[in-house]
NUVO-400675 format. One record per residue (C-alpha): residue number from 1; residue in one letter; y, z, x. Coordinates in steps of 0.05 Angstrom, whole numbers. Layout:
<nodes>
{node NUM; A; {Y; Z; X}}
...
</nodes>
This chain:
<nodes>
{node 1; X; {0; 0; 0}}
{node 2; X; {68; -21; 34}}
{node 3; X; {127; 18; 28}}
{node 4; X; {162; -7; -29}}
{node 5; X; {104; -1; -70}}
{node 6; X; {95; 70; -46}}
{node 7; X; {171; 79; -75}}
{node 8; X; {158; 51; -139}}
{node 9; X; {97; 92; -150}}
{node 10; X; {132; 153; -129}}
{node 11; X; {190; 131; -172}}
{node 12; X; {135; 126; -237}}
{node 13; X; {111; 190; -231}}
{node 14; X; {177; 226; -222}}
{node 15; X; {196; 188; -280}}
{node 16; X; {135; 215; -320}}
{node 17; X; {139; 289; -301}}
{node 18; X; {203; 291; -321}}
{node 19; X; {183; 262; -390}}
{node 20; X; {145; 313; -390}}
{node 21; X; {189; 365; -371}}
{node 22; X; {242; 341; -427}}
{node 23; X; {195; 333; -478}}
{node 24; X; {178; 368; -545}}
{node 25; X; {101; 401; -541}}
{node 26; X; {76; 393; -614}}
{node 27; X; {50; 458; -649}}
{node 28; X; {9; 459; -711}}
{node 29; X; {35; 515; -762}}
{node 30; X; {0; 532; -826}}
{node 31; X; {30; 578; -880}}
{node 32; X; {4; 641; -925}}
{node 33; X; {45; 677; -973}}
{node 34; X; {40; 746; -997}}
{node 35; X; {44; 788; -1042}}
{node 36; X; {2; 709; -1073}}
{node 37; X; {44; 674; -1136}}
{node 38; X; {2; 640; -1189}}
{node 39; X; {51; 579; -1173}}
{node 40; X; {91; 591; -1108}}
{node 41; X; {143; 536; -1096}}
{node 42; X; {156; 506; -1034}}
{node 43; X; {205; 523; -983}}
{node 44; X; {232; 492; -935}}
{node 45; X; {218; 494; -853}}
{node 46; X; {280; 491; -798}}
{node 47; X; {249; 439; -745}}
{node 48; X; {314; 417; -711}}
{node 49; X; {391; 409; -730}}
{node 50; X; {406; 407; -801}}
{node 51; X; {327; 375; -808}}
{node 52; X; {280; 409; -849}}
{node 53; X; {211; 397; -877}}
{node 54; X; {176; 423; -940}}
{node 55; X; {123; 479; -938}}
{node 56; X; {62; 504; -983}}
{node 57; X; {59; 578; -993}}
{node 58; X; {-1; 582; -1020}}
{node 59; X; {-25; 667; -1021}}
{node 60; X; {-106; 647; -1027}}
{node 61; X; {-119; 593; -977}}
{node 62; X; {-88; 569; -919}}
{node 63; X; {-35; 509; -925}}
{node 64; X; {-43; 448; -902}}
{node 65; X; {-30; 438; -832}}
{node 66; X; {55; 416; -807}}
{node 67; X; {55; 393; -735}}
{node 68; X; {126; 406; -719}}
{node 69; X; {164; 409; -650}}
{node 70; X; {160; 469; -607}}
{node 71; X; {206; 519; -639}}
{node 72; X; {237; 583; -611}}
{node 73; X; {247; 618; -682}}
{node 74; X; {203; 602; -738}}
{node 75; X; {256; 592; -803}}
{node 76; X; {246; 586; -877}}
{node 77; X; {293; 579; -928}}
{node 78; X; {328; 524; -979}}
{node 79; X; {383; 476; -981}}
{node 80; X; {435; 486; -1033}}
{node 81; X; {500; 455; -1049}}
{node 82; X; {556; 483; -1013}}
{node 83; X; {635; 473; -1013}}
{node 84; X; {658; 404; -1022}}
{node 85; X; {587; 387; -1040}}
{node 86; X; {558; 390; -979}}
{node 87; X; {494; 417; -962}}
{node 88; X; {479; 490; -937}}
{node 89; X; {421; 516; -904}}
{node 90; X; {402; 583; -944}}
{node 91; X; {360; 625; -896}}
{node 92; X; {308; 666; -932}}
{node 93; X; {273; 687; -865}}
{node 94; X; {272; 681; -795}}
{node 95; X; {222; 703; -734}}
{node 96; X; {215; 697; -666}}
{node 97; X; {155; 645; -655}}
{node 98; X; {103; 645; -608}}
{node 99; X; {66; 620; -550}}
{node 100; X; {8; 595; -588}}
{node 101; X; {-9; 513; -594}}
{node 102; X; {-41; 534; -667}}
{node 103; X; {-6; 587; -708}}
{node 104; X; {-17; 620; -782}}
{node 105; X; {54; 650; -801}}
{node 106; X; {54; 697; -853}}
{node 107; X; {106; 695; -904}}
{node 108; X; {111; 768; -936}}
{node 109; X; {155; 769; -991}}
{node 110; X; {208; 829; -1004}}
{node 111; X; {219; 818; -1079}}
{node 112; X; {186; 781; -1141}}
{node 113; X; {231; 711; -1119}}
{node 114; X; {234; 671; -1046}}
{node 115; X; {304; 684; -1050}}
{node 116; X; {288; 759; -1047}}
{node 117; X; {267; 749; -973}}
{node 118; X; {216; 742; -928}}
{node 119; X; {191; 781; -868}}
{node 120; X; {150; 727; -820}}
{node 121; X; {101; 746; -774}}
{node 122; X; {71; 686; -732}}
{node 123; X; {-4; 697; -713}}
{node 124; X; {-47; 658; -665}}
{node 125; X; {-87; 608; -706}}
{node 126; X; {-150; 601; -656}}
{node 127; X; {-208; 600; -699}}
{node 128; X; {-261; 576; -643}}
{node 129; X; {-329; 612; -660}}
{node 130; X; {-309; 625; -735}}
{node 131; X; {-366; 598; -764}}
{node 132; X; {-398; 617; -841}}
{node 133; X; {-420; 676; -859}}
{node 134; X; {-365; 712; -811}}
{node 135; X; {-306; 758; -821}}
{node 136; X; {-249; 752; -783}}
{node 137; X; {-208; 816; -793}}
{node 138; X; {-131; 807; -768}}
{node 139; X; {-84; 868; -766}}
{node 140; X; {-14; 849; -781}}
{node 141; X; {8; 923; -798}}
{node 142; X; {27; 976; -746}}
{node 143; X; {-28; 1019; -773}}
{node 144; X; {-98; 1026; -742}}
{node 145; X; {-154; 996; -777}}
{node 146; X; {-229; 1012; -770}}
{node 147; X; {-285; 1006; -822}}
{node 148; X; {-361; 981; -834}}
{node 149; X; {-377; 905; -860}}
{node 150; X; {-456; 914; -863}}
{node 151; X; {-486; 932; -806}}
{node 152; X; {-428; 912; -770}}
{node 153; X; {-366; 974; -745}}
{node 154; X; {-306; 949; -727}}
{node 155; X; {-234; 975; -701}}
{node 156; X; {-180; 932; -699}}
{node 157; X; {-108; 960; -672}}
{node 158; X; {-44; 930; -692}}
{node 159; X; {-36; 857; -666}}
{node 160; X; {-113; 853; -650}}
{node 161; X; {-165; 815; -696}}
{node 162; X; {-235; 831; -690}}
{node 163; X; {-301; 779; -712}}
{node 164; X; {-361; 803; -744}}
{node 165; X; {-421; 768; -774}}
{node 166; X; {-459; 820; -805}}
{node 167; X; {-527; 816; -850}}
{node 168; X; {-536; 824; -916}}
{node 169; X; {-556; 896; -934}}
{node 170; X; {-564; 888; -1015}}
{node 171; X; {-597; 837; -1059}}
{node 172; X; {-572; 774; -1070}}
{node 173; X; {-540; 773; -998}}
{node 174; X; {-481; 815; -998}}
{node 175; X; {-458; 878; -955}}
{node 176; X; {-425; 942; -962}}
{node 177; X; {-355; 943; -931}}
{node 178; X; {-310; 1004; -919}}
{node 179; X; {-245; 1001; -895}}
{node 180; X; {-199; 1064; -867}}
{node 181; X; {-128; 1068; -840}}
{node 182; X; {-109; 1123; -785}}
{node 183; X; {-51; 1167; -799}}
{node 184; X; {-35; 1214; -752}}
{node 185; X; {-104; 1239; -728}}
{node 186; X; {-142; 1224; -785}}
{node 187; X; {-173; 1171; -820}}
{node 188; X; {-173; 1156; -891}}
{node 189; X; {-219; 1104; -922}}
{node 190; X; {-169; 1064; -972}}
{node 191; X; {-229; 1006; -987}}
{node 192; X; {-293; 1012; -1004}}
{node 193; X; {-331; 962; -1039}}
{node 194; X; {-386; 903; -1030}}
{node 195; X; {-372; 829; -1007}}
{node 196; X; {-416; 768; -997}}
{node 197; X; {-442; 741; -938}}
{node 198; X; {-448; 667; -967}}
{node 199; X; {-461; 623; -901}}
{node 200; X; {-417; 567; -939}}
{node 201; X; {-354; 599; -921}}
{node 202; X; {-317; 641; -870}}
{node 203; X; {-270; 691; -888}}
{node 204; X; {-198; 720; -861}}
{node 205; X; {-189; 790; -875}}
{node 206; X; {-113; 803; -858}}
{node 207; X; {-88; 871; -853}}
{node 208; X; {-5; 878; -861}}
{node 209; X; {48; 923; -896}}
{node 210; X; {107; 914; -947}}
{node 211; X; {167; 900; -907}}
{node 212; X; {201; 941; -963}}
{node 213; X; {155; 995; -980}}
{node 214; X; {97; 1006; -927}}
{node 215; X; {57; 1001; -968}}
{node 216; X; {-16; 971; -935}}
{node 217; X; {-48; 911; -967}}
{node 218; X; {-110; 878; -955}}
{node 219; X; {-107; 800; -963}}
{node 220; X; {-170; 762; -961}}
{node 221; X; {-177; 687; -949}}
{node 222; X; {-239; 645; -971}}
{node 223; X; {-247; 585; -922}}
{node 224; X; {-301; 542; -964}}
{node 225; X; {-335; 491; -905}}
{node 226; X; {-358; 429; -916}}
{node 227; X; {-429; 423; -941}}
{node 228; X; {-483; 399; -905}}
{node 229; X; {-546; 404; -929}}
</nodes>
């Protein structure tokens, strides 16, 4: 290779790092909503100046997936019609995002309407290993959790999530499951009833607290997978 080719190569890949560099990562963002609406409306999704994008908020299944830009601050809200007609960005919530390719944001709403509020809490959205027949417990509340799915204990600490496959334990293939929160020293069992362990679907067991009251909630997802016989 001569030395002007050596240039222009050199020249190409400076070019292409600092594409690179410069450019937007994509990040995949899917929505939950709770306390769950019989028929949430959509909101709308900051992804760059004055641009936004409509949202699910769906409370009993994952939305559908937005691939969006990188963002720094994950923001909901609406656009109204300000002074003059022209339109205003209405902010209904706003978190810090985070470093996570895949996330599940959690919109947790502070009164009966959207425009009420929401606190957002960003989770990692990594499901490798999730497959059916599994729980995957996710504590988005600053309490600790611990409990019993089957024959299965688990603990689960504030920003932690925990998987657990556990075997069925009564007829007709479901489990025993009790759930306890610790406050101060002790630990009080707020759940205690039987689920299924149906190998057709996964579930996401998420842990969090109203931003208003405090009070703890348990929200789970059903995650039906495709059948194959």
């Amino acid at each position: 290779m001569n030395t002007k080719q050596t240039s222009l190569l050199t020249l190409a890949i400076t070019f292409i790092l600092m594409a690179s560099a410069t450019g937007q990562k994509e990040i995949s963002l899917q929505f939950l909503a709770f306390p769950k609406k019989l028929q949430p409306e959509p909101v709308e999704l900051l992804v760059g100046e004055g641009k936004t994008i409509l949202i699910e908020t769906p409370g009993n299944e994952l939305s559908p997936t937005y691939k969006v830009p990188s963002l720094e601050s994950i923001v909901v809200g609406k656009t109204t019609e300000g002074e003059e007609g022209k339109p205003v960005f209405e902010i209904y919530g706003k978190a810090k995002s985070i470093a996570a390719s895949k996330q599940i944001v959690l919109l947790i709403r502070k009164g009966n309407e959207d425009s009420d509020g929401f606190a957002i809490l960003p989770i990692n959205g990594e499901l490798s290993n999730f497959s059916g027949g599994s729980y995957l417990f996710i504590n988005a509340s600053k309490v600790n959790i611990a409990g019993k799915i089957g024959d299965k204990k688990f603990e689960v600490n504030p920003g932690q999530r925990e998987l657990r496959k556990p075997a069925a334990t009564h007829e007709g293939g479901g489990c025993q499951v009790t759930l306890a929160y610790q406050k101060e020293e002790k630990w009080k069992i707020f759940n205690d009833t039987r689920w299924s362990t149906n190998k057709r679907y996964r579930s996401l067991i998420f842990f969090l607290q109203h931003p208003v009251s405090g009070r703890l909630m348990v929200a789970p997802i059903v995650d039906i997978l495709p059948y194959n016989p």
